[in-house]
Backbone as JSON, one array per atom type, in Angstrom:
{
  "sequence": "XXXXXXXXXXXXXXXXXXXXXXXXXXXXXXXXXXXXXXXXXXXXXXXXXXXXXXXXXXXXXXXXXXXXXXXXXXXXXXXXXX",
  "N": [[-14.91, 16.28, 0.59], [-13.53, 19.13, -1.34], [-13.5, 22.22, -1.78], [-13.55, 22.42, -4.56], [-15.02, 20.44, -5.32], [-14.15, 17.97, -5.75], [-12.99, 14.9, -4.66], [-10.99, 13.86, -1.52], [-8.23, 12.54, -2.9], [-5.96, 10.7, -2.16], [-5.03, 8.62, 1.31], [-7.21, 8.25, 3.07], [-7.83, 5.54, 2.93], [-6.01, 2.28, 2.45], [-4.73, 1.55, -0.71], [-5.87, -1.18, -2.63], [-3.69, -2.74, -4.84], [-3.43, -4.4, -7.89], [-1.04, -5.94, -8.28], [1.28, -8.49, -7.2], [3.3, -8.31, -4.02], [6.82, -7.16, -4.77], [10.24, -7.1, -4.8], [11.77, -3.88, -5.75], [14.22, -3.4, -8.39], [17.12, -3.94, -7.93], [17.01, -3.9, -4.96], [18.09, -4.43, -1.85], [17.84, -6.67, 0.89], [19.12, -5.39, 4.03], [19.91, -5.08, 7.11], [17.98, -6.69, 8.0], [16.92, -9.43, 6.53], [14.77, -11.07, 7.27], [12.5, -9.63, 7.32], [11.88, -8.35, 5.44], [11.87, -10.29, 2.75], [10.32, -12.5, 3.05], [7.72, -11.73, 2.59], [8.09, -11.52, -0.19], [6.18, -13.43, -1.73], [4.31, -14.16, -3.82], [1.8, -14.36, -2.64], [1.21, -12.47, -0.95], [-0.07, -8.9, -1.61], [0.33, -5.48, -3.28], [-0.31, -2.76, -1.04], [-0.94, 0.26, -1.74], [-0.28, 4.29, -0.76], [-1.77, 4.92, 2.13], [-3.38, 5.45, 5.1], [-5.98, 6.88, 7.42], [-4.29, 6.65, 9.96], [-1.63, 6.16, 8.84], [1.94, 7.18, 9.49], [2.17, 11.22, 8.57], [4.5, 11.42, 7.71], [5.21, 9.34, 5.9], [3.05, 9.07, 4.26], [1.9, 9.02, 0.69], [1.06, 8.8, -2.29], [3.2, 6.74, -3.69], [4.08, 4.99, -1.69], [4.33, 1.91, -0.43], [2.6, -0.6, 0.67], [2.31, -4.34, 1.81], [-0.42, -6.83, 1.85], [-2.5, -10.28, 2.69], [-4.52, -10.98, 0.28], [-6.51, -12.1, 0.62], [-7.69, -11.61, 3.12], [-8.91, -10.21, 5.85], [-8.57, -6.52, 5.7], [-9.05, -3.39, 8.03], [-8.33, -0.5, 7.1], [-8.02, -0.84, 4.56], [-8.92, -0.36, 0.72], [-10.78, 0.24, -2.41], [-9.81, 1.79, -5.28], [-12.39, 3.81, -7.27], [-12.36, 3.85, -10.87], [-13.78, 6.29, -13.63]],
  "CA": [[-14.78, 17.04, -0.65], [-13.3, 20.24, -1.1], [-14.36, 23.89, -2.72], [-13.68, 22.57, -6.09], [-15.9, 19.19, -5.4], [-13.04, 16.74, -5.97], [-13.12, 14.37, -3.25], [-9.6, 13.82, -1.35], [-7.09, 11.47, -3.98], [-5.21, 9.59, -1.11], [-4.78, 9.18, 2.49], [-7.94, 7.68, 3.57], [-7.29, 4.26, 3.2], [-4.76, 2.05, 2.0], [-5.4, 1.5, -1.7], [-5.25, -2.27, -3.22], [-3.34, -3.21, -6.52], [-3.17, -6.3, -9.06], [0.06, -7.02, -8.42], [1.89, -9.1, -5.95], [4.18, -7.5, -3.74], [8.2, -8.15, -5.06], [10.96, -6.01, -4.75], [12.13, -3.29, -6.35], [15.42, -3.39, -8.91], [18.21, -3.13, -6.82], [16.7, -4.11, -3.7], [18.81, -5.1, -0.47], [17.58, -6.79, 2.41], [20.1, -5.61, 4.76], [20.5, -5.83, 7.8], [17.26, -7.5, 8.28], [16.06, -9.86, 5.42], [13.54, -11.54, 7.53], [11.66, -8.06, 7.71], [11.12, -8.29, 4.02], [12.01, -11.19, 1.62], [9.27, -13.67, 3.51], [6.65, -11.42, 1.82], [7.73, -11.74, -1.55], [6.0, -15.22, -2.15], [3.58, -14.34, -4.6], [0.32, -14.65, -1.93], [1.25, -10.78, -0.36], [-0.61, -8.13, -2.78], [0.9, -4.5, -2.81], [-1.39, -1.81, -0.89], [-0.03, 2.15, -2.03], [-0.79, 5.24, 0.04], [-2.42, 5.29, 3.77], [-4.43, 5.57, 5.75], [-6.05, 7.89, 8.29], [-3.24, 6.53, 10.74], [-0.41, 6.26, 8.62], [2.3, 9.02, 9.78], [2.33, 11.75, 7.19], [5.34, 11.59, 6.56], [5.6, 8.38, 5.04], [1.58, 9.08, 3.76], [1.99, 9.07, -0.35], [0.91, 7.62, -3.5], [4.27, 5.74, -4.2], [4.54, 4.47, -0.69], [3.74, 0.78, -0.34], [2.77, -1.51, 1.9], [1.77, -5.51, 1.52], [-1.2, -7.96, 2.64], [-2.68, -10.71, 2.17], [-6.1, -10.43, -0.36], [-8.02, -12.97, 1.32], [-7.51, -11.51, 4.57], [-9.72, -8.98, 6.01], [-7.74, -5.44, 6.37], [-9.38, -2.55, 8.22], [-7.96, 0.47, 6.46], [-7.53, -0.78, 3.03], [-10.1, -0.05, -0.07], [-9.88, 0.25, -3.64], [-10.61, 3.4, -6.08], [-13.08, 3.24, -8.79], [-11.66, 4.6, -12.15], [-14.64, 5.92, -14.35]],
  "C": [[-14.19, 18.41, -0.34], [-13.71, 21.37, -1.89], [-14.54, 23.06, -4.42], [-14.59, 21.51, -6.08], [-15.29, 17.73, -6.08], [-12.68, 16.5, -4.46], [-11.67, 13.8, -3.46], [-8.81, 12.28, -2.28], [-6.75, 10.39, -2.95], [-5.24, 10.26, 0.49], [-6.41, 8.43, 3.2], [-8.09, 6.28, 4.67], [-6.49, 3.65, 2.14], [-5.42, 1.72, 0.11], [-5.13, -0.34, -2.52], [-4.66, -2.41, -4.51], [-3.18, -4.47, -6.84], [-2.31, -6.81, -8.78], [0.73, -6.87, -7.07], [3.64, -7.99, -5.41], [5.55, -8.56, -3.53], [8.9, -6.65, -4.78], [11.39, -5.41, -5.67], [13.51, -3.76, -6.98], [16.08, -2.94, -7.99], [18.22, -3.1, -5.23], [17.17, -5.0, -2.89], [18.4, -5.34, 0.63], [18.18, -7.24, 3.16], [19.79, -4.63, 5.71], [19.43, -6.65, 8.03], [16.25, -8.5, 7.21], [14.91, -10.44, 5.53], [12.54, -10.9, 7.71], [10.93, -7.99, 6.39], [10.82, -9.11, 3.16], [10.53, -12.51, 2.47], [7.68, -13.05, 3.09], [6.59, -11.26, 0.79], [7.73, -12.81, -2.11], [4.84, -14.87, -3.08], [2.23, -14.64, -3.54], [0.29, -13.3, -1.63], [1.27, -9.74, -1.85], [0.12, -6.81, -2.19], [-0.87, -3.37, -2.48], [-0.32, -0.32, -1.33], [-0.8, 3.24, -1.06], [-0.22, 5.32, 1.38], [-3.41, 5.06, 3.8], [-4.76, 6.62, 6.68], [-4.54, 7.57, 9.38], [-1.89, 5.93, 10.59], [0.31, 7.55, 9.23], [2.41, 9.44, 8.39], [3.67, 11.58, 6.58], [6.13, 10.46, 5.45], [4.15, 7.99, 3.67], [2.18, 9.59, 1.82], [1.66, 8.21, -1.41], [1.39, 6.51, -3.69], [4.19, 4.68, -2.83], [3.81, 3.02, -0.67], [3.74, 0.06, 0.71], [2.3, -3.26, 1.07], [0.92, -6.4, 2.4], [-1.62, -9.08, 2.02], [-4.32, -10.34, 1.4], [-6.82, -11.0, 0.18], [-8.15, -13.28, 2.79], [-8.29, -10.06, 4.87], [-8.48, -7.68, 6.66], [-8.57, -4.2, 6.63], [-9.47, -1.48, 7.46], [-7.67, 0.21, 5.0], [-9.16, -0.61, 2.23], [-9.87, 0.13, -1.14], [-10.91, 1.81, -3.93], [-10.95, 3.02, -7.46], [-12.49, 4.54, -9.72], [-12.98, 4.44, -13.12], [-14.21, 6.53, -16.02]]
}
């Protein structure tokens, strides 16, 4: 927590969402398509954020990553919305 008593937003751990990870509009997988397109099958969920051992400078809200849900991941966790 910090002075004001709002505990840190992101950056912890990775954060899970509802929906399956696809690509963005406009999205080229070039030069390596086997790097990306073999995880947009509808089983790989999108995580957003970090984690403690993301580097910062890719550490952000928008930033995504993908796993599977019914796979145990260390660093991932969700955030309760009250």
């Amino acid at each position: 927590a910090c002075r004001s008593g709002v505990l840190e937003q992101t950056g912890r751990a990775w954060e899970w969402c509802e929906n399956t990870f696809h690509p963005y509009d406009g999205f080229k997988a070039f030069p390596y398509p086997e790097y990306s397109q073999p995880w947009f099958d509808k089983n790989h969920y999108s995580l957003r954020g970090g984690c403690l051992h993301t580097r910062r400078v890719i550490k952000r809200p928008s930033f995504r990553n993908f796993f599977e849900p019914d796979k145990r991941h260390i660093f991932a966790g969700m955030r309760l919305v009250f």
